[in-house]
NUTORBA-288959 format. One line per field, with one value per residue (C-alpha): residue number from 1; x, y, z. Coordinates in steps of 0.05 Angstrom, whole numbers, plus 5000, padded with zeros to 4 digits. Layout:
BEGIN
num: (NUM; ...)
xx: (X; ...)
yy: (Y; ...)
zz: (Z; ...)
This chain:
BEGIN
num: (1; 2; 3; 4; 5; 6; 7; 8; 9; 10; 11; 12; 13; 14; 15; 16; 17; 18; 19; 20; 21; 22; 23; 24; 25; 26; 27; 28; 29; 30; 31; 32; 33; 34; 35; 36; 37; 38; 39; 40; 41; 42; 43; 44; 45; 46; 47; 48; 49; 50; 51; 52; 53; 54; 55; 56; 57; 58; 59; 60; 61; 62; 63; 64; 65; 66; 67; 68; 69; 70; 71; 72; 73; 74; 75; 76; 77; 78; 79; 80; 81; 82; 83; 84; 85; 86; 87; 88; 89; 90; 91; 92; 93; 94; 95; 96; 97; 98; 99; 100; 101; 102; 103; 104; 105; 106; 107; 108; 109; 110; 111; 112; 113; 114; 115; 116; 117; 118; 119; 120; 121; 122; 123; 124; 125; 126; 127; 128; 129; 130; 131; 132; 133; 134; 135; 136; 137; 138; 139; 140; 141; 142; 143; 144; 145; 146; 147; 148; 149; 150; 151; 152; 153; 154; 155; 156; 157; 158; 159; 160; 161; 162; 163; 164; 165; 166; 167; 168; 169; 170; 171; 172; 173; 174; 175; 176; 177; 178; 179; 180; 181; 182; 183; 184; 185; 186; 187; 188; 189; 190; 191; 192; 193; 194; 195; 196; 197; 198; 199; 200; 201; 202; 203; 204; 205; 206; 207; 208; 209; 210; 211; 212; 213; 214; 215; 216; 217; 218; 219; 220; 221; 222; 223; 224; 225; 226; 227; 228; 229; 230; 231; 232)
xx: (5000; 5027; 5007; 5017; 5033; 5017; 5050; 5037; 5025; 5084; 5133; 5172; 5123; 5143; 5113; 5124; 5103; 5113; 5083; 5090; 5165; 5193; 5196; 5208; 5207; 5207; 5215; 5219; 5229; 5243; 5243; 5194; 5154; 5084; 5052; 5005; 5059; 5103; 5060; 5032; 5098; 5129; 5076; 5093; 5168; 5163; 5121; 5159; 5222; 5189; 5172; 5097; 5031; 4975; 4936; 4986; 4980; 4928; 4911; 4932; 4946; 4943; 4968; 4899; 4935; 4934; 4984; 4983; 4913; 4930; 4981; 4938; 4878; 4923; 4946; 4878; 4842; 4897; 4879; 4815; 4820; 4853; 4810; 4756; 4794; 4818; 4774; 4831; 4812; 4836; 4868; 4861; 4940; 4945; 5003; 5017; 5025; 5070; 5112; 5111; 5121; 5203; 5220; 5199; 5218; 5235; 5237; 5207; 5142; 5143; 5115; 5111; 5107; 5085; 5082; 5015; 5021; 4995; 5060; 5026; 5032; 4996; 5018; 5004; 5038; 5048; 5077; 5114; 5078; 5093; 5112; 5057; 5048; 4994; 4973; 4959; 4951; 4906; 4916; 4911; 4937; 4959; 5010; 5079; 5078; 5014; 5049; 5086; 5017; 5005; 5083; 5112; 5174; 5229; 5201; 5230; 5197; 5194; 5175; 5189; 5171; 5221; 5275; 5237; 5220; 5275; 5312; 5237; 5224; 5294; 5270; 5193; 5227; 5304; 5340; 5273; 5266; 5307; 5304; 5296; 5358; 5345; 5330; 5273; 5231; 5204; 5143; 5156; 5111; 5137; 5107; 5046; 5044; 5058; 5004; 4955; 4983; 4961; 4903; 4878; 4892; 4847; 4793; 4799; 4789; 4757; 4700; 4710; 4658; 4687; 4753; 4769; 4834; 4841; 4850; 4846; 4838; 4790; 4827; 4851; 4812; 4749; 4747; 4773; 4709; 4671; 4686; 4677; 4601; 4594; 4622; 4585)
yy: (5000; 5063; 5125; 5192; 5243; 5312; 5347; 5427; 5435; 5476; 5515; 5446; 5424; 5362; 5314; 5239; 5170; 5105; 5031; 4966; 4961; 5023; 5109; 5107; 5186; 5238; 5318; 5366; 5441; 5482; 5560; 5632; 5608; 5598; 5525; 5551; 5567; 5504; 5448; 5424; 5437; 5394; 5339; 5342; 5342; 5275; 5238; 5255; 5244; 5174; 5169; 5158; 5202; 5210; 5160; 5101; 5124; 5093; 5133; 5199; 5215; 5284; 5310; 5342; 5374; 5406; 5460; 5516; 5542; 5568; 5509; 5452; 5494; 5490; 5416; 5391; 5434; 5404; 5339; 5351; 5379; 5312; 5268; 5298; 5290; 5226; 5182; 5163; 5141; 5194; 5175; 5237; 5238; 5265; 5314; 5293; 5225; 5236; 5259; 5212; 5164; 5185; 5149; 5085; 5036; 5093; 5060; 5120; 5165; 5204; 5280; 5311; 5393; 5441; 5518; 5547; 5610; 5647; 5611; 5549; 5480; 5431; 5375; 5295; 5234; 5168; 5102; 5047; 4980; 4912; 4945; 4991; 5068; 5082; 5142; 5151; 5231; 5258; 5321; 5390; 5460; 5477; 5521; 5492; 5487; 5447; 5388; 5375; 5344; 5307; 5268; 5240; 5190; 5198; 5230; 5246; 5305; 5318; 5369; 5444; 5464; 5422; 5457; 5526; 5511; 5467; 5512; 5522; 5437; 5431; 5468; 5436; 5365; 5365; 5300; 5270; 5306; 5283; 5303; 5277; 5291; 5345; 5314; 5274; 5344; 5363; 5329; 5278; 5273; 5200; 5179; 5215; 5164; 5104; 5116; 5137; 5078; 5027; 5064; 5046; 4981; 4978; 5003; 5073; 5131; 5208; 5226; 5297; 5328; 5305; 5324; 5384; 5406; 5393; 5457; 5435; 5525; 5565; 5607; 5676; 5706; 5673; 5696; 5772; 5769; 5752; 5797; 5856; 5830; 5847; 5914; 5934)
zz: (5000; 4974; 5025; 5016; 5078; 5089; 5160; 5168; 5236; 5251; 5214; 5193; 5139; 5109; 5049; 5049; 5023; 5052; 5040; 5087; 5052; 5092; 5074; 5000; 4995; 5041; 5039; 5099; 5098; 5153; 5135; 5120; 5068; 5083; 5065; 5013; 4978; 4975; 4993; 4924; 4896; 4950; 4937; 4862; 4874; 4918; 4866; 4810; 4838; 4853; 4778; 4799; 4796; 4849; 4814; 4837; 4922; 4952; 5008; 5043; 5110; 5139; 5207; 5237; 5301; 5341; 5314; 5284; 5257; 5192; 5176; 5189; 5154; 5090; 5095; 5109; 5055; 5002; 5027; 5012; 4949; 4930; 4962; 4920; 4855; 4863; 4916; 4964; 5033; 5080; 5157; 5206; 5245; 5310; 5301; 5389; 5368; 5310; 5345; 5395; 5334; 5322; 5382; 5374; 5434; 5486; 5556; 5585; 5571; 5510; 5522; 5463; 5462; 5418; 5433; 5439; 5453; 5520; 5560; 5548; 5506; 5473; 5512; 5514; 5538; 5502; 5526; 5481; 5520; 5486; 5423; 5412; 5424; 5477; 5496; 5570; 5574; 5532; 5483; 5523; 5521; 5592; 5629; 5623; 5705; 5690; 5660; 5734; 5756; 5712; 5698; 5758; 5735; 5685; 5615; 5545; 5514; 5446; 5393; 5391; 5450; 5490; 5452; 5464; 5534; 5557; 5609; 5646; 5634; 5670; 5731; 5733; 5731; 5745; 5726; 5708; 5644; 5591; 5513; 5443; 5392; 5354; 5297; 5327; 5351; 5283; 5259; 5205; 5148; 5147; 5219; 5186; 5136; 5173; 5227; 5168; 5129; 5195; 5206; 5133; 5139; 5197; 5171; 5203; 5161; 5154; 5121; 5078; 5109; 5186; 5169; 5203; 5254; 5324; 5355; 5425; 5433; 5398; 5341; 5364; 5304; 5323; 5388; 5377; 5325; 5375; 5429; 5366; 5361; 5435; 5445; 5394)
């Protein structure tokens, strides 16, 4: 099964495909340019450099969040748009569990961070138990001090925000908090593929019209409209 993944939830946007033999492909960029403008070009690039067309994948997989709004707005309205064109089974990725997904086998919890603004994260907890990922803390957006409530033993955090926030993780947690490489933070458009790819082959996937983001917090744009309505 040929599976084609999408990952915009931050910044590090990233285009991939991968079937049951491995990651055949996989592109990741990490700079100012905004995902509408390099993401179909991206998905192009990998196929063609593959020497195949979207008409030999066989489903898509699409990181859903949470993340940031407008990046994961774009990825998922591509998706889609292709979906629509083509009739490919689409699996909704959590972007948490992603990134839990580059550190397969870690004898330890796996907290993956992102930055959400406000001083707080989007924050979750996963578990490798008898060779599976589990999650045992569900997605949230808290206060960084939050998280010491909630973790008690020895964790590895992952993602961008335990690069951004490792000094104040350091002081939560002392010795108990202990870090991905570096280049296991970024989400992978790869581990997008291979959870959509299992996913798939489960039987688990998104209808169009229920495929939206996972925000976890209402959009800053939403609510500033909002609070406009009142006042007036």
């Amino acid at each position: 099964m040929l599976v084609l993944g999408i990952e915009t939830a931050t910044r590090t946007g990233g285009v991939a495909v991968v079937s049951d033999a491995g990651v055949l492909a996989e592109y990741t960029l990490n700079i100012e340019v905004t995902h509408s403008e390099r993401l179909m070009a991206t998905v192009d690039r990998v196929l063609s450099d593959m020497g195949i067309a979207l008409r030999n994948i066989e489903g898509i997989a699409v990181s859903v969040g949470p993340g940031s709004f407008t990046g994961l707005r774009i990825g998922i309205s591509t998706v889609k748009g292709m979906a629509c064109t083509t009739g490919l089974p689409v699996a909704a990725v959590p972007t948490l569990k992603a990134l839990a997904w580059n550190l397969p086998g870690a004898g330890q919890p796996v907290c993956p961070l992102l930055d959400a603004k406000k001083k707080e994260v989007y924050a979750a907890v996963y578990r490798y138990q008898d060779g599976m990922l589990r999650q045992v803390m569900a997605d949230s957006v808290v206060p960084l001090a939050g998280l010491a409530g909630g973790i008690a033993g020895p964790t590895v955090f992952t993602g961008e925000g335990s690069v951004l926030f490792r000094q104040e993780l350091q002081g939560l947690f002392g010795e108990r908090a202990l870090f991905a490489p570096r280049s296991a933070v970024a989400p992978s458009a790869a581990s997008v593929a291979e959870i959509g790819m299992l996913m798939l082959l489960a039987g688990d996937r998104t209808e169009l019209d229920s495929l939206a983001p996972t925000y976890l917090r209402r959009p800053e744009a939403e609510v500033a409209w909002e609070q406009r309505q009142r006042s007036r």
